[in-house]
C-alpha positions in Angstrom: 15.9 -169.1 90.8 15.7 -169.1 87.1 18.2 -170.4 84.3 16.9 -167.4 82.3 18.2 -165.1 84.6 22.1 -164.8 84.5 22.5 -162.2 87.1 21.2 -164.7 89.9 22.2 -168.4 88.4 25.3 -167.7 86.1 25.9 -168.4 82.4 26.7 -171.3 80.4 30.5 -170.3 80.5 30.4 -170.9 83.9 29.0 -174.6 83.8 31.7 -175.3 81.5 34.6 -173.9 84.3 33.0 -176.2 87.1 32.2 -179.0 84.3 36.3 -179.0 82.9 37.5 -178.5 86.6 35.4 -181.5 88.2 36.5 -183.7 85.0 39.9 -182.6 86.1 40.3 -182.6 89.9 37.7 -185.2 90.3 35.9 -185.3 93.7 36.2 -182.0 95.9 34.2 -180.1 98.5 32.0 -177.8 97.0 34.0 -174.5 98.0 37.5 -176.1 96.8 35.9 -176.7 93.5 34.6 -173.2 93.6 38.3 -172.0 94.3 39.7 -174.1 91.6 37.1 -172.6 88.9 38.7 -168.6 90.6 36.2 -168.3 93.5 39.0 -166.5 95.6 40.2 -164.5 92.7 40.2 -160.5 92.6 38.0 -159.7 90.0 35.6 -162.9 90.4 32.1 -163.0 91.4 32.0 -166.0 93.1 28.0 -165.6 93.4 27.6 -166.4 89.5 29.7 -169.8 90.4 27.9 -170.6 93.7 24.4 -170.4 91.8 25.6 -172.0 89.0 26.7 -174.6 91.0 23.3 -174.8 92.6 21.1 -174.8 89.6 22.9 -177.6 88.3 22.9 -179.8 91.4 19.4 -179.3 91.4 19.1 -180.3 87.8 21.1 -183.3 88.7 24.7 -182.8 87.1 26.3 -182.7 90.0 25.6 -184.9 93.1 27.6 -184.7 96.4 27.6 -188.0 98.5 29.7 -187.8 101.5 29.9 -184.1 101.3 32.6 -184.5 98.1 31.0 -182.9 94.5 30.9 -185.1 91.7 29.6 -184.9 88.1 26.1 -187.4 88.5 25.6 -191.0 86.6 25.6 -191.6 83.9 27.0 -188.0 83.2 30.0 -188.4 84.7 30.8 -191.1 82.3 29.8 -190.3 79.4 31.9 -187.0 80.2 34.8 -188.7 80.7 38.3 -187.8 82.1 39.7 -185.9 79.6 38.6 -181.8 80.1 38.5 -180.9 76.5 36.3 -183.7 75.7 34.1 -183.4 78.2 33.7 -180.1 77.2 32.8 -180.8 73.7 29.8 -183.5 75.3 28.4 -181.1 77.4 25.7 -179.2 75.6 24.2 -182.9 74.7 24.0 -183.2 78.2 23.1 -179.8 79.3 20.5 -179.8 76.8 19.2 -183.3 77.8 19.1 -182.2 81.3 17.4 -179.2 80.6 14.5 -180.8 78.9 14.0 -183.7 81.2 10.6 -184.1 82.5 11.5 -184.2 85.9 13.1 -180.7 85.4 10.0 -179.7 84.2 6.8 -180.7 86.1 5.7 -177.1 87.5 6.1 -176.4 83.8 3.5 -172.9 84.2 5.1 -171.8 87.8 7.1 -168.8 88.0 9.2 -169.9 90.9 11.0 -172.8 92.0 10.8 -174.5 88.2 13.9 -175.6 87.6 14.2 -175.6 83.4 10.7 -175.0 82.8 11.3 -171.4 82.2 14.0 -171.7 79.9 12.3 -174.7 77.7 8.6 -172.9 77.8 11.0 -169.7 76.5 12.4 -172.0 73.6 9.4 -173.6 72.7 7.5 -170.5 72.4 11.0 -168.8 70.3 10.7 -172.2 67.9 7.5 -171.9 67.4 7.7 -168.3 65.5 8.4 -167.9 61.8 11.8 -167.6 61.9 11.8 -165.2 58.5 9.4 -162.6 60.0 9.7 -162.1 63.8 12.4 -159.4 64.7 15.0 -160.4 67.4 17.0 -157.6 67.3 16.0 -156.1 70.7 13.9 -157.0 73.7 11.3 -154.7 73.3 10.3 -156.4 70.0 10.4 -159.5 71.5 8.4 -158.7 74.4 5.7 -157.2 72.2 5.5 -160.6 70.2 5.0 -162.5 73.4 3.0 -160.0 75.0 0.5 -160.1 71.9 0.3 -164.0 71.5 0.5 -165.1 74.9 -3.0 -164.7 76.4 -2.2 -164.8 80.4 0.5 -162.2 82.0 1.4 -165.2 84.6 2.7 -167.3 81.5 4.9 -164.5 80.0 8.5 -165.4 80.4 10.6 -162.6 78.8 9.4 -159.9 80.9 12.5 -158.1 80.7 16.3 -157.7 78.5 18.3 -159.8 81.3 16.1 -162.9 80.3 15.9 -162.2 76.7 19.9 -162.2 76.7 20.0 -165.4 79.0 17.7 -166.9 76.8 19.6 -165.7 73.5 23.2 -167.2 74.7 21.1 -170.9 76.3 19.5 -171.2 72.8 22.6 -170.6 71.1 24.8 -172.9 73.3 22.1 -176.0 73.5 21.9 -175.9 69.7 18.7 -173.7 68.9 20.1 -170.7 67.4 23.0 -169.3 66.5 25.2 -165.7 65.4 25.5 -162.5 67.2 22.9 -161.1 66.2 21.4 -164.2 67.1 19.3 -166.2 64.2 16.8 -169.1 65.2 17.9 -172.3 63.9 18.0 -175.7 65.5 20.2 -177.4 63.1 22.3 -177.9 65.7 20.6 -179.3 67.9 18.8 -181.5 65.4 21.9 -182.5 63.8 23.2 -184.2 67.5 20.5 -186.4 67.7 20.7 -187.7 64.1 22.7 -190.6 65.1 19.9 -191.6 67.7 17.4 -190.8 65.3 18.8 -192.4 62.9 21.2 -195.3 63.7 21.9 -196.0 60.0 20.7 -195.4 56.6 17.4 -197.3 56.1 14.6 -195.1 55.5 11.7 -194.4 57.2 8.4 -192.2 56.7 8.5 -189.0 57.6 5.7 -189.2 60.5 8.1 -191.7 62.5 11.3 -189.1 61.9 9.3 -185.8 63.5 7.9 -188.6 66.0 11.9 -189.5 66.7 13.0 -186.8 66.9 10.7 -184.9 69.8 10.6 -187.3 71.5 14.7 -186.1 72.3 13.7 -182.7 71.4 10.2 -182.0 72.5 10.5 -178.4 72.1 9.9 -178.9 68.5 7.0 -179.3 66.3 4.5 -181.8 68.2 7.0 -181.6 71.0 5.4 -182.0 74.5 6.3 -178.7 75.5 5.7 -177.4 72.3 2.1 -178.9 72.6 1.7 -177.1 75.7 2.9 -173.4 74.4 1.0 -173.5 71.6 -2.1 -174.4 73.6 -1.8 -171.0 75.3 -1.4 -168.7 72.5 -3.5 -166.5 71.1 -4.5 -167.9 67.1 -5.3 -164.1 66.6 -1.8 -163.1 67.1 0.0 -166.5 66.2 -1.0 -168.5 63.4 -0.6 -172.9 63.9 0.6 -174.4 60.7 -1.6 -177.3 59.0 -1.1 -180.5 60.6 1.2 -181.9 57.7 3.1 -178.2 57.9 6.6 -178.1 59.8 7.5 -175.5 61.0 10.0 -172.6 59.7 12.3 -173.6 62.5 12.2 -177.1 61.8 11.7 -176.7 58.4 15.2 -174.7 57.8 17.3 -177.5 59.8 16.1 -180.3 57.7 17.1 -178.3 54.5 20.4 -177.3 56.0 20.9 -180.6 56.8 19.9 -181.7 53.7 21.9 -179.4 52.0 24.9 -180.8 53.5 24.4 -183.8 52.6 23.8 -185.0 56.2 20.6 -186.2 55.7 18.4 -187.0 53.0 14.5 -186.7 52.2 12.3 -187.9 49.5 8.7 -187.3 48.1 7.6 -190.8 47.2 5.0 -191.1 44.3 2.8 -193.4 45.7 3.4 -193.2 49.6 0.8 -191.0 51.6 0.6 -188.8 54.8 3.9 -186.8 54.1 5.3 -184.2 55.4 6.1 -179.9 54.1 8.7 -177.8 54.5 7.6 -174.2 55.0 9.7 -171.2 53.7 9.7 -167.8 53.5 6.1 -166.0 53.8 4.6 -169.6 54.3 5.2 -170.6 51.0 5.5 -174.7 50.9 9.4 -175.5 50.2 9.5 -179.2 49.5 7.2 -182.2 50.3 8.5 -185.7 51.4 7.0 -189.0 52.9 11.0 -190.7 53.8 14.0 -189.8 55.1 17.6 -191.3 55.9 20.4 -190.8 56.7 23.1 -191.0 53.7 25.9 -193.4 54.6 28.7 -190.7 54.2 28.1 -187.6 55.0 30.4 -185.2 53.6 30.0 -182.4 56.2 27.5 -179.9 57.7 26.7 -176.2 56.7 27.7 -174.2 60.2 
């Protein structure tokens, strides 16, 4: 079973069906929840909702004590009662549960890995330059990772099924965005802001990118970014300077800061900065502090 692959273990519209109609309905056997979400209906393939129900009970959304599904603590509060809400909160939580280290341990296996496939897959997509690599079509892709990634057991978009499941999980959990599908983890960055930072003191930019994976570690000197990178080939892949951020990264902080959502700053006499990296490597901005402004007057979406 692999969340990559949306034949087998369904898409994210589907988690949102069984998410709304548990917040809803509340406690049910696992088949009458099924019916409720349109098991029984013509049309339906109830196999995309059964293993989507199964992946995410393995992931540890749902639970079933007594033989009645449930959304899982502390999920099912933070979720709430109210459908539309708890639709709005769930790609925080998807994407939290997805990343989880216990979700991860057999991080390299190919079977039997719960969300390692799918966050290997996004740290290896984050760590491209974002103005260069094509993602237009699989083949492309699969070249890229063919040419960087230096063992054939490690390769993870072997095919267009995964590519696409891994094109509409990026999008939905915040790392990407568009039809045509553009990597950018403004999103994603921009929900953990608050946690990140809980008001508008400044800090240095070292503990911000230290914040900030440790809630997204597929990011720059992420844990699972770590990892990827440590298996790529530096003849096909080229690792930016230690105080370099990414392009990835890189474009969410200046969207963000763009939008006033957050603000950065080059102090004169502070050391051990950070650099935003632009188009064809090119050094965008320095800065050593960032905050976040007390108003914000809106994102860039």
């Amino acid at each position: 079973m692999s969340v990559l692959n949306q034949a087998s273990d369904g898409q994210f519209n589907v988690l949102i069906a069984l998410v709304r109609a548990s917040v809803r309905f509340g406690p049910r056997e696992r088949a009458e929840l099924l019916a409720i979400c349109g098991a029984d209906a013509p049309g339906v393939d109830s196999s995309k909702l059964n293993s989507t129900f199964i992946r995410w009970h393995e992931l540890g959304l749902f639970e079933a004590p007594d033989g009645s599904t449930v959304l899982s603590e502390p999920y099912r509060k933070r979720l709430g009662r109210d459908p539309d809400k708890a639709e709005a909160g769930l790609q925080t939580v998807a994407r939290e549960i997805v990343l989880k280290p216990e979700n991860n341990q057999r991080f390299w296996e190919a079977k039997e890995n719960k969300s390692a496939d799918l966050t290997r897959a996004l740290a290896w997509l984050l760590a491209q330059d974002v103005y260069a690599i094509d993602t237009s079509s699989h083949k492309a892709i699969e070249k890229l990772e063919r040419d960087q990634v230096r063992e054939e057991s490690r390769l993870v978009l072997q095919n267009d099924t995964r590519w696409n499941g891994l094109k509409a999980w990026a999008t939905y959990l915040g790392f990407g965005r568009g039809d045509a599908f553009t990597i950018d983890p403004t999103p994603a960055l921009r929900d953990v802001l608050p946690d990140v930072l809980p008001n508008s003191s400044p800090i240095t930019a070292r503990d911000f990118l230290g914040r900030v994976v440790e809630l997204l570690p597929v990011l720059d000197h992420g844990i699972y970014r770590q990892m990827v990178e440590g298996v790529l080939n530096d003849k096909a892949w080229s690792k930016p300077a230690e105080n370099r951020l990414s392009t990835s990264l890189s474009r969410a902080i200046e969207r963000l800061a763009q939008a006033g959502e957050l603000a950065i700053e080059q102090k004169a006499d502070a050391a051990d900065g950070l650099q935003l990296t632009g188009v064809n490597g090119r050094l965008w901005r320095s800065f050593t502090h960032v905050w976040r402004p007390a108003q914000t007057p809106g994102a860039q979406r």
